[in-house]
C-alpha positions as CSV (number, residue, x, y, z in Angstrom):
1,X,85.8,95.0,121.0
2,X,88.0,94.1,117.8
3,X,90.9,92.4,118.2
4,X,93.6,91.3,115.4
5,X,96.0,88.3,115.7
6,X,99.2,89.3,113.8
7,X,102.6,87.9,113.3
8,X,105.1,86.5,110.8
9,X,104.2,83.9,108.6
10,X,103.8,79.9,110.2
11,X,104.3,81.1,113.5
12,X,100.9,79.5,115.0
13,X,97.8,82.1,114.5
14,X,95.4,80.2,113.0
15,X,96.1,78.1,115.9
16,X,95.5,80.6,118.7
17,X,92.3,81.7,117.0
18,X,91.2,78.2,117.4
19,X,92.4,78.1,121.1
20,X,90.7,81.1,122.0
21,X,87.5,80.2,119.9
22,X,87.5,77.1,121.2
23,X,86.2,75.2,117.6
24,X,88.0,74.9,114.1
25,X,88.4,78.5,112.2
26,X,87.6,78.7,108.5
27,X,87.3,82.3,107.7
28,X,90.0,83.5,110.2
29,X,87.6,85.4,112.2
30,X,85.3,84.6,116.0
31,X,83.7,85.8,118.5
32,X,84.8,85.4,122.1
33,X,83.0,86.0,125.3
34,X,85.1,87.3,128.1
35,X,84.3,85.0,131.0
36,X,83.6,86.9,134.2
37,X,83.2,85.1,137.8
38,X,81.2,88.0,138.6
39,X,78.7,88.0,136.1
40,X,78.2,84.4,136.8
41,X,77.8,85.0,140.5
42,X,75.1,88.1,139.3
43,X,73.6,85.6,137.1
44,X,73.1,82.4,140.0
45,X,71.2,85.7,141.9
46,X,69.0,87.1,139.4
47,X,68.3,84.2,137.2
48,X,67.8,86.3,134.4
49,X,66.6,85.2,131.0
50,X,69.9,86.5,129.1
51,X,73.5,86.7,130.3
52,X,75.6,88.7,128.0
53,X,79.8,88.6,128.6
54,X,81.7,91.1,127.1
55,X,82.9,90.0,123.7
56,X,85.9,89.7,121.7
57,X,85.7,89.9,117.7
58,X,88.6,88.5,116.5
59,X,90.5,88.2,113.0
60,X,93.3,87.0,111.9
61,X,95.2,88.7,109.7
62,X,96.8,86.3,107.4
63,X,99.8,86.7,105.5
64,X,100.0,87.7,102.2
65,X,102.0,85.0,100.3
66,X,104.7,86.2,97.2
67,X,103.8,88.9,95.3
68,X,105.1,89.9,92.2
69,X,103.6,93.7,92.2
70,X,103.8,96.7,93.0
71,X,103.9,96.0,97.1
72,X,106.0,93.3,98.8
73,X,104.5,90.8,101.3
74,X,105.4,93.2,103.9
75,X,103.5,96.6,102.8
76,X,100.1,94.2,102.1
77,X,100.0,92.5,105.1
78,X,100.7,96.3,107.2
79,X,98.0,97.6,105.2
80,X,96.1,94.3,106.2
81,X,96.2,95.0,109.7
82,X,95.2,98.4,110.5
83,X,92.0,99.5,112.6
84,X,91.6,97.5,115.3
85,X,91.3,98.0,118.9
86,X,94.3,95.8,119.9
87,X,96.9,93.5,118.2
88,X,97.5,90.0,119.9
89,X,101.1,89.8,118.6
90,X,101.9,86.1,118.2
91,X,105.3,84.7,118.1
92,X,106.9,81.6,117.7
93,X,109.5,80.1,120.7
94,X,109.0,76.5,119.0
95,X,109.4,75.2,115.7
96,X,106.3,75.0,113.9
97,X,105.8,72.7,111.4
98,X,105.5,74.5,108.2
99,X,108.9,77.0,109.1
100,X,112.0,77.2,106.9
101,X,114.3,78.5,109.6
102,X,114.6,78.3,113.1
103,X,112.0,80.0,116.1
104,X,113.5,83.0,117.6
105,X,110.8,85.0,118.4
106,X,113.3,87.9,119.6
107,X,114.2,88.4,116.0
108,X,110.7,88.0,114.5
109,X,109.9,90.9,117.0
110,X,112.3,93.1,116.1
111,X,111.3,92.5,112.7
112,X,107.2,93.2,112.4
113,X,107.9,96.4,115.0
114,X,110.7,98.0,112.6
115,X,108.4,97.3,109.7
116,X,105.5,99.2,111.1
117,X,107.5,101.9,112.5
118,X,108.9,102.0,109.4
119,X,105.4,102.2,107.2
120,X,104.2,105.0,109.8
121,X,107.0,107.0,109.0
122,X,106.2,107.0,105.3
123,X,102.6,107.7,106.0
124,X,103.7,110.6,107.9
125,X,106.3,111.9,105.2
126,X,103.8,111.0,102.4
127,X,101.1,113.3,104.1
128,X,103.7,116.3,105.0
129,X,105.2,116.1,100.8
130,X,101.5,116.0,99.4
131,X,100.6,118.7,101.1
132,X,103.6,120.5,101.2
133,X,102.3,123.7,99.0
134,X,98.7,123.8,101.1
135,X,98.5,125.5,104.4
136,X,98.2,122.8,107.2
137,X,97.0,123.0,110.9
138,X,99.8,124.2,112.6
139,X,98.8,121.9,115.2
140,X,98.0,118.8,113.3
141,X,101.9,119.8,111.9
142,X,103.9,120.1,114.8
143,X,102.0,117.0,116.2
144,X,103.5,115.1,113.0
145,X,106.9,116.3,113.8
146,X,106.7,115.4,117.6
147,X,105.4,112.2,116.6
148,X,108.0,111.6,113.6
149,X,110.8,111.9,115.8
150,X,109.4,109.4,118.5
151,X,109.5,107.0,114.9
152,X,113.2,108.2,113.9
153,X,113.7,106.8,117.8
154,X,112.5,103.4,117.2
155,X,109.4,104.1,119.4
156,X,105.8,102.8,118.7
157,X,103.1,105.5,118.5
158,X,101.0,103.7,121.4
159,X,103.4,105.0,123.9
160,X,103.1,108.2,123.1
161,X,100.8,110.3,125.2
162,X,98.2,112.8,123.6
163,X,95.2,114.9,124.3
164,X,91.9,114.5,123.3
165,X,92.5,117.7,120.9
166,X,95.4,115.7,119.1
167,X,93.6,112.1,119.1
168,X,90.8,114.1,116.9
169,X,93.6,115.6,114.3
170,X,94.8,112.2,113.8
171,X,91.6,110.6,113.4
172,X,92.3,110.1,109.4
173,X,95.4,108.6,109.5
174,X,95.4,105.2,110.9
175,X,98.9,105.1,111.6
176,X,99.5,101.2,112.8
177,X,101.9,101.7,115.4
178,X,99.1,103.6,117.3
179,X,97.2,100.0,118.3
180,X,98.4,98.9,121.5
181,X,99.4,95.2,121.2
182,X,99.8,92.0,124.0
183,X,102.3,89.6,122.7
184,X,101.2,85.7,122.6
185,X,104.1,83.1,122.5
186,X,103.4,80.1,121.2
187,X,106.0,77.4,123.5
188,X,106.7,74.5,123.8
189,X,104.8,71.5,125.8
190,X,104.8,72.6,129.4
191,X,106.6,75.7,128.9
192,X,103.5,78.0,130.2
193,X,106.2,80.8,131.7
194,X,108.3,82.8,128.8
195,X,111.0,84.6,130.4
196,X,110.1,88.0,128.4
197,X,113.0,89.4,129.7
198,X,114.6,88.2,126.5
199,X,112.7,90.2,124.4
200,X,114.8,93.9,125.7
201,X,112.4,97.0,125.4
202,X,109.2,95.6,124.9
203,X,107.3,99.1,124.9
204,X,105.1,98.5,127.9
205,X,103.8,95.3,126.2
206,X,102.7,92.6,128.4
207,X,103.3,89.2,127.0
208,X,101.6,85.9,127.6
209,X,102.9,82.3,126.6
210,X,101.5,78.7,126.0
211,X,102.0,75.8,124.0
212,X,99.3,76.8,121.3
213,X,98.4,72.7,120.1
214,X,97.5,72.2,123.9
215,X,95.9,75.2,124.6
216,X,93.6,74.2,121.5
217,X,92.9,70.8,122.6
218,X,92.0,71.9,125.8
219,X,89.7,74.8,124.7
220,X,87.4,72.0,122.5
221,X,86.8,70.4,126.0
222,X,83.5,70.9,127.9
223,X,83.7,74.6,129.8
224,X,83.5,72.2,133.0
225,X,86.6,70.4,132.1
226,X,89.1,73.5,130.9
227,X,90.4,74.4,134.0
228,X,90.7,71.1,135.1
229,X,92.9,69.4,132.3
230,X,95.1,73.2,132.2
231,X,96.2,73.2,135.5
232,X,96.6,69.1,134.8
233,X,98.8,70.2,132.0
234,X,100.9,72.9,134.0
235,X,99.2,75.8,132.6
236,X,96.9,78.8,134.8
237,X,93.8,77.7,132.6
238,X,92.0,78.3,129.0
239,X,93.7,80.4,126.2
240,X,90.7,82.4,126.2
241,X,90.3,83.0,130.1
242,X,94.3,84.2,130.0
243,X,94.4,86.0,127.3
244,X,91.3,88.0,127.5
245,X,92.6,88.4,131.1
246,X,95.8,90.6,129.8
247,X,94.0,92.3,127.1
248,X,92.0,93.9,129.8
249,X,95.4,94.7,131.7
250,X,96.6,95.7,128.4
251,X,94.1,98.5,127.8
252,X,93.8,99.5,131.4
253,X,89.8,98.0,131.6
254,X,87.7,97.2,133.8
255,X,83.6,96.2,133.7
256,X,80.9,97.4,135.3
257,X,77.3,95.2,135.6
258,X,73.7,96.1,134.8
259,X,71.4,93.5,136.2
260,X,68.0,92.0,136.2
261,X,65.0,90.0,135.8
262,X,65.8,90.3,131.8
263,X,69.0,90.1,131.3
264,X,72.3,90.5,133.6
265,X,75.7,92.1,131.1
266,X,79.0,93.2,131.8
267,X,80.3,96.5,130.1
268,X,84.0,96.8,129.2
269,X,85.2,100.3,129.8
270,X,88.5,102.4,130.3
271,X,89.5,102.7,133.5
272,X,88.9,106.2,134.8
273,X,85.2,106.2,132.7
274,X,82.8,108.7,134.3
275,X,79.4,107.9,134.6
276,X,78.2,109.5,131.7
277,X,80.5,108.2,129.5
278,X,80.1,105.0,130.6
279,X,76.2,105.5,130.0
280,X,76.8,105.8,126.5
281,X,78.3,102.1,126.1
282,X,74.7,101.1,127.0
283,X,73.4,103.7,124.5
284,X,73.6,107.3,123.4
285,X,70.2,108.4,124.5
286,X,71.1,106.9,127.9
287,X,74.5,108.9,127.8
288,X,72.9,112.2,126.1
289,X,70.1,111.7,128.7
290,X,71.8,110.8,131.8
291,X,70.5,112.5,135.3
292,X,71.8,110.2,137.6
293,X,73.7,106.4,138.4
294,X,72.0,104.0,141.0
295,X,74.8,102.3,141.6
296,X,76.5,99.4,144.4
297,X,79.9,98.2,144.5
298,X,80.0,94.2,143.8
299,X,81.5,93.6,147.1
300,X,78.7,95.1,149.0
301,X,76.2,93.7,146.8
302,X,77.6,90.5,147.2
303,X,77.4,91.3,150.8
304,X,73.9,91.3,150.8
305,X,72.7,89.7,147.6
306,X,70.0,91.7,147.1
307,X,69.7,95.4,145.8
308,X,66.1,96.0,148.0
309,X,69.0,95.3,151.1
310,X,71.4,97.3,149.8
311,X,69.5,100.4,149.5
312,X,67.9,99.6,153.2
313,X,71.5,99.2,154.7
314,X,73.0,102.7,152.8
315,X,75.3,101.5,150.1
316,X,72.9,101.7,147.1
317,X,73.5,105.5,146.2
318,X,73.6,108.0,143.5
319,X,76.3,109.2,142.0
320,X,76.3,112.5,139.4
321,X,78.2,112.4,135.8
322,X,81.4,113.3,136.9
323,X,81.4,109.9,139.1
324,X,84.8,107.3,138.1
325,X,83.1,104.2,137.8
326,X,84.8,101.6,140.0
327,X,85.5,98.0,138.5
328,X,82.7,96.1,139.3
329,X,80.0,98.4,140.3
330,X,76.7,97.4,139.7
331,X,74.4,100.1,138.1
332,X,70.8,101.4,136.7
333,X,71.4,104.4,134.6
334,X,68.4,107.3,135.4
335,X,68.2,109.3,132.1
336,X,65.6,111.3,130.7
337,X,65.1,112.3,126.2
């Protein structure tokens, strides 16, 4: 899943890559595992050769510098940013070192959003003038009007629902205020708890807050020793652990397992994911394939600790591909090609 750190200028990112990577960051970019209890209980069971989390490919999305052509800082660093999955919006409560003015992360808010409100708006005006004298999809243009007018209100595009029949006539247009974001404060020492009541209308954003500096020492311990030295240090635990933690309350996620002698893996999908859809996370031939989904919830698994015991005592079953896959069900897709 790809995930882009943004924010103003100085206010810590490069920091909270390193936290949530856990090591120093050169090329502003990582990969992240998304540490599951589950999966390590799965994995204690089936000792499998492999144990795959699911994963996090992060970049930062550094900021521009002065610019003396024809786009400002501002316009770059927009363009910079667009495509990914999710933004992990950092701001600033604390004076970091290399600021001119003072943290106020209510401002630098109000700031970034207005900006790529404002750049969606253009790409939306830009497309309706160019093709102004050729005959558009009457859908795809009152979908641009519905949607310019949620812009004119100050409203991000990520709020805004749509079908699957208007996702698809957007598909070329990358409009940034479409990628849902978490915000990330950066606090000071011991201030683990951001009252985010200060930010107003945050969009249905969740936000989550440490002292960045800490939460990068600590990640650079032994995996043993995080959770220790957080709660030590007054926070719930690793940067990564947390933050991965809202992402998936973000996006609405949820995992589901496949296990075994080989390999035991958890699958990040939308909550609400049939079990054909949720086939094709695996792979498309499973997905195009699919017949049926042997599957057990963790909790009765976990129950019996065995999937032979499970199917004796009735809760292994099959389920067609219309099933809703239930966080934490563990599954072996039947597929035919």
């Amino acid at each position: 899943m790809d995930a882009t750190i943004i924010g103003l200028a100085h206010v810590g990112k490069t920091t909270l890559l390193e936290a949530l990577a856990g090591r120093e960051i050169a090329a502003g970019i990582a990969t992240v595992p998304v540490r599951d209890a589950r999966l390590d209980a799965l994995t204690a069971i089936f000792n499998p050769k492999k144990t795959v989390y699911a994963e996090f490919r992060l970049r930062e999305a550094m900021w521009p510098g002065t610019d003396s052509g024809r786009k400002n800082e501002m316009e770059r660093y927009i363009q910079n940013v667009r495509g990914a999955k999710v933004f992990l919006h950092v701001l600033a409560a604390v004076q970091t070192p290399m600021m001119t003015e003072g943290a106020n992360p209510v401002r630098d808010l109000e700031k970034l959003d207005s900006e790529m409100i404002f750049a969606d708006l253009v790409s939306l005006d830009r497309y309706l003038e160019k093709n102004r004298k050729a005959k558009i999809d009457p859908n795809l243009e009152k979908l641009i009007v519905r949607l310019k007018e949620e812009l004119e209100n100050e409203t991000p595009l990520w709020t805004v629902e749509m079908t699957e029949a208007e996702e698809a006539l957007l598909a070329g247009f990358n409009l940034v205020t479409r990628t849902p974001q978490l915000i990330v404060v950066n606090t000071d020492e011991g201030a683990d708890d951001y009252d985010a009541s200060a930010f107003g209308k945050l969009n249905g954003r969740h936000v989550v807050s440490m002292n960045f500096p800490m939460a990068k020492e600590i990640s650079f311990l032994p995996r043993e020793e995080q959770f220790v030295f957080a709660q030590e240090m007054g926070m719930e635990g690793p940067a990564a652990d947390r933050v991965s933690k809202e992402v998936f309350r973000q996006l609405d996620l949820i995992s589901f397992f496949t296990v075994g002698e080989d390999e035991c893996r958890a699958w990040p999908i939308t909550r609400g994911t049939t079990a054909k859809r949720a086939a094709g996370q695996i792979h498309s031939d499973i997905e195009r394939g699919f017949i049926r989904a042997e599957l057990a919830g963790y909790d009765d698994f976990m129950a019996r600790k065995s999937l032979k015991q499970c199917k004796d005592d009735g809760v292994l079953r099959l389920e067609g591909k219309e099933y809703v896959v239930a966080d934490g069900d563990i599954i072996n897709f039947r597929f035919n090609v």
